[in-house]
Each structure stands twice: as C-alpha cells, then as structure tokens.
Residue, then its C-alpha position, 0 to 999 in steps of 0.5 A: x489469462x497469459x501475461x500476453x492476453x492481458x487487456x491493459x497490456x493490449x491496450x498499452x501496445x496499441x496506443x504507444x504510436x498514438x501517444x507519442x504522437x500526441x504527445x509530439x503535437x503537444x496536446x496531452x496536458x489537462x488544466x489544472x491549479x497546482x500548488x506553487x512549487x515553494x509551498x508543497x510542504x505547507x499544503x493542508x486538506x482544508x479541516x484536516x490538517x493533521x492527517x498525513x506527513x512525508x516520508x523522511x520528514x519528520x511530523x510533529x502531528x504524527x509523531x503526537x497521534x503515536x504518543x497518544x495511541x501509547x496511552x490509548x491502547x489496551x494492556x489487554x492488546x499489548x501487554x507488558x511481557x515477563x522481561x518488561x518489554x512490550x511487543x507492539x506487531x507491525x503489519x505492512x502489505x505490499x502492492x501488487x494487484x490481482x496478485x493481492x490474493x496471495x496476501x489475502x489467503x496468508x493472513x486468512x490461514x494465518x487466523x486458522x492457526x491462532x496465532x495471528x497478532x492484533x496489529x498495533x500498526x497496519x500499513x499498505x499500499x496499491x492492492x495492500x491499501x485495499x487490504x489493509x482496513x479490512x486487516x487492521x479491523x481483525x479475522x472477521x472481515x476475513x470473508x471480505x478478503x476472500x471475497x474480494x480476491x478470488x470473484x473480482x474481475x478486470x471490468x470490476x476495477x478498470x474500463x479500458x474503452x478503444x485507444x482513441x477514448x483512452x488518447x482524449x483522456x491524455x492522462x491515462x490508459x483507463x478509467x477506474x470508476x468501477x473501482x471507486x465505486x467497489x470501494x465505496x461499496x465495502x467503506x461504508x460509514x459503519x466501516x468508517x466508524x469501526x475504523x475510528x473505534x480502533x484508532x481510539x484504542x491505541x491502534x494505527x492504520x496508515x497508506x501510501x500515496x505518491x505526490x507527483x508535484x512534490x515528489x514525495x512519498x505521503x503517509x495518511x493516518x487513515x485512522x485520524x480521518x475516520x475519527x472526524x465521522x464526517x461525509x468528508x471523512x468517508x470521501x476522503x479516505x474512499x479517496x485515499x485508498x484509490x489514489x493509493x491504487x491508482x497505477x500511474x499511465x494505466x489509471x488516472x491519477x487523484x486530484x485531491x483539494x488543498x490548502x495553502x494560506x488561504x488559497x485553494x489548490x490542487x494534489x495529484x496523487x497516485x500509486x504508494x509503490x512509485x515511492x515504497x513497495x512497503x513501510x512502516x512509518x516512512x520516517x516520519x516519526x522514531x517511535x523508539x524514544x516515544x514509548x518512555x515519553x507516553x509513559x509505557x514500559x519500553x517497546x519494541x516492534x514485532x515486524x511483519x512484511x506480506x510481499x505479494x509479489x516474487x524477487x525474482x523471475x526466470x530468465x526470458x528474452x527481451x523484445x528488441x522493441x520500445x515496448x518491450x524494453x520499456x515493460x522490462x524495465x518497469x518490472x526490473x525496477x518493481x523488483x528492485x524497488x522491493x528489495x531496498x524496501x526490505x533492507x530499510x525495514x532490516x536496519x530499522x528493526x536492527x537498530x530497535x532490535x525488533x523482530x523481522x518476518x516477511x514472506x513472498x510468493x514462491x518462485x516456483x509459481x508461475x505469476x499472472x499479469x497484476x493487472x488482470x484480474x482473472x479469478x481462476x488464477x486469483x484463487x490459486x494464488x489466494x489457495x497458495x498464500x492460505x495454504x503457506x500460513x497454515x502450516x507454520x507461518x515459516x518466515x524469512x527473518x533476512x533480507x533477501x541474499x543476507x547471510x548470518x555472520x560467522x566468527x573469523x577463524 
C-alpha cells in the first residue's frame, strides 16, 4: 500500500475543511475534569501511587524500586565480569507502527544468533510498548512478535468510520477498540503475572506516555503494576500500553482516573513519542550512584537502541498546501525527534562509560505509511530487520554524523 493509499491519510485530507470549520464554530470540545493546573505533580492513581514518574524529575519511588531490583536480580542473569564490574544490557524500542516489524524481526533473528542478552531494563513506546512485554519476558514470545507484525491489518488496530462520525467524536480521526481489544487479547492476567515474576527477579520493564495537561513526558513502572496481580492491575497496564499507542489527532486519547487530595480527577494521555522517540530512565533516577548503595559491585550499562524507523528520506517535492506542508513538518519533526533521543542516550552512556548500540532501518528501503498496516510489506520489513540481526548484529556505536576524534597534528 503506497503512502498516498493510505485510509488514515485519506481521511486526514478529508476532514481538514470540516475540522476547521468545527473548530471555528467552537464546537469540538468534550467535557471532562482536569487536574488543576498547580497539582499535576501531586496527582496519583488511586491504590497505586508508586507506579510512575516524570521525565527530568527525579522520583524517590522509582529510584527505591531500581535499588531493590539490584538486590533482587539473579548473579546468574547478572553476573560480576573478570574486571569486577557488572554489565546490566538495556533495551529501548522505538515507536513507529506498522514499521514495528522491522524490530520485531531483529530481535527474533538476534535470538537465532545466541547472542541476545537477558535485558535488566526494557523500555518502548508507541509500537515499542506494544513490543516491549513481550521482549522483556525472553525469545519464547518470539511467535508472538511475529505474529503480530506480519497478519495485523488496519481494521485490527483502527475504525476510520466517514468524516461526519470522525468530526462528532471532536477528539480524533479514529477509534481504536480494535486495538484495546488485540491488547487485551495477548495481556492476559497469565501475562500479567510472568510480568510480576520478572520484576521480582531484579528486572525492570518501563513506558511511555505523554500527559497532555502537564505536558510531561511519564515513565510507567509497568512491572510494579503487574505486581499488585489485580483486575485493576490488568486494565490499567492494558491501558498503559494503548495510551502509549494512542497517536494524537489520529486515535484518541487515554483518560486515566486520579487523585489529587481526596478528589477525583481526570489524565489525558497519548502517544510516548510526542515526548521521546526512545529512553532509558527519562532521568528520573541516576542509576550510577545506585549500584554501591544496594550493595552490588559496581555497574554499567550495556545500551541498546532498536529504531523502527529511518533518519533520513530521499528528497521530494512539498505540495504547496495546508495539508501537505502540515504532513511535512509532522514527519520532519519525527525525524528530528529521533536524532536528539540518541544524542541523549550518547552522553548518558558517555558519562557512565557504557556501552552504546543502536540499529535503524536502512535507507535503501523504501517505508510504508506507519499507519497502515498492510501485512505484505510488514513482513518485508519483518524479513528485513531478522535478516540484519542474523548476520552479525552490526551495530552503530555514534549518533548519527559523529565522528571518532583524531589527534592534532
């Protein structure tokens, strides 16, 4: 399916007149009770107020859960290396929708080559959160990503519906119940509690959303959630993972329940990568200074970035439009986006002198539209990606257009 065949691109370019005429006559907004703008930070989810933090703030909840993963993990898992360091792999995982499968093939084939890591932390947003449960649990959910990423068509994630149905629901272009309803088929409460099992052993799982009231970016410690066992635990990680998906003006967003001194209130989440394309921690805790305070031998990270997704794309002619300027930018931006996620993650790993690994999508292949989800190209790029971690993994270890240092002469 060509990017111009797209049904989410079809219906964007037929309901720019309509929306903005809405939008003029001021009749787009659906009532809701928002947190009051002075107590974003304070805000909880009622009986679980230790489940998530914001990004450059740092979080005494969080960064206690990392110090007792330290004491939880297994030396098995994490062994103590010749130098006396040990070497805890990170994984995050990019956005990028039907794209995903690019990922989801490289860590299966990354499995074949025996060489793929138990993660200590496994992050994702977008398409990387939908991905993310299943890698962090190990290689035999492997089907699962398959699966997923190569029979998964546009009427299993999205309804489009006419521009009039799209315009009544004011805030979004589709509905994505056939989405809610995939993740809960494959989040399971028996998922829920492998989940919990792998947290307890030292290992962390975290995502991304994006809080449109506060403007922050949220990291959710989807493993302390998954350890409460609950009903509300399941609905709220199933959740989790939509809102993490949920493209704004596309999808709609997640309305998630709170707290603020007693009173109940209303979140409005949506998709991880308006914040951060990928991430490790988000800087809501140092881990550096952690490892001596649990009591472990000193660690260092083993960092490793799966983009699903290109840096750059041939040269084409902008329509002189609204609408097609407004999709040049949006993609401009994404790009752009992704390239100062890795330069973050670059001095990070600088400064704790970790390792760094990322892989992208080559751009010799040409990309489908991330929001349709035609399943003959999702397996070429699912083909693509298995094929690239099978032969080596080759990694990059620079951002993009960094250059190792040469001596003066």
């Amino acid at each position: 399916m060509s990017r111009s065949a797209s049904p989410v691109r079809r219906l964007v370019h037929a309901l720019i007149p309509i929306a903005f005429a809405a939008s003029l006559a001021g009749c787009i907004t659906i009532p809701r009770h928002p947190v009051p703008a002075g107590a974003t930070a304070s805000a909880m989810l009622p009986g679980m107020p230790e489940v998530r933090g914001w990004a450059g703030s740092h979080s005494d909840a969080l960064e206690r859960d990392f110090i007792l993963s330290l004491q939880q993990e297994s030396p098995e898992d994490f062994p103590v290396g010749a130098d006396g360091v040990i070497r805890y792999p990170y994984l995050a995982i990019s956005g990028g929708g039907a794209n995903g499968a690019f990922g989801a093939g490289f860590l299966n084939g990354w499995t074949t080559t025996g060489t793929r890591p138990v993660f200590k932390v496994v992050t994702g947003v977008s398409t990387g959160a939908l991905m993310a449960p299943f890698v962090f649990l190990g290689p035999r959910y492997d089907p699962v990503l398959h699966r997923f990423y190569t029979t998964t068509r546009s009427q299993d994630v999205f309804e489009a519906g006419s521009p009039l149905m799209a315009l009544l629901r004011r805030d979004s272009l589709a509905q994505t119940a056939p989405l809610a309803s995939l993740i809960a088929q494959q989040v399971d409460m028996a998922l829920l509690q492998e989940v919990a099992e792998a947290h307890r052993q030292g290992r962390r799982l975290y995502m991304g959303t994006v809080d449109l009231d506060s403007r922050d970016f949220v990291v959710w410690n989807m493993g302390l959630i998954a350890e409460r066992g609950d009903d509300a635990a399941l609905e709220l990680f199933r959740k989790v993972m939509l809102a993490s998906s949920s493209i704004p003006i596309a999808f709609p967003p997640v309305m998630f329940d709170v707290e603020v001194g007693g009173q109940r209130y209303d979140e409005m989440h949506v998709d991880g990568f308006v914040g951060a394309n990928v991430f490790l921690n988000a800087g809501v805790f140092d881990p550096l200074p952690l490892y001596g305070r649990a009591g472990r031998a000193p660690g260092r990270e083993d960092i490793f970035i799966v983009h699903n997704g290109q840096l750059h794309a041939p040269p084409s002619p902008t329509p002189r439009s609204l609408r097609g300027i407004a999709a040049r930018v949006i993609e401009t931006t994404g790009r752009a986006s992704i390239i100062g996620d890795l330069f973050r993650e670059y001095a990070f790993a600088q400064r704790n002198r970790s390792g760094f690994h990322w892989v992208t999508i080559d751009e010799s292949v040409e990309l489908p539209d991330p929001i349709a989800f035609d399943t003959e190209k999702m397996a070429e790029l699912y083909d693509i990606g298995y094929r690239a971690a099978a032969a080596g993994p080759a990694w990059l270890e620079e951002p993009p257009g960094l250059r190792p240092a040469t001596s003066p002469e």
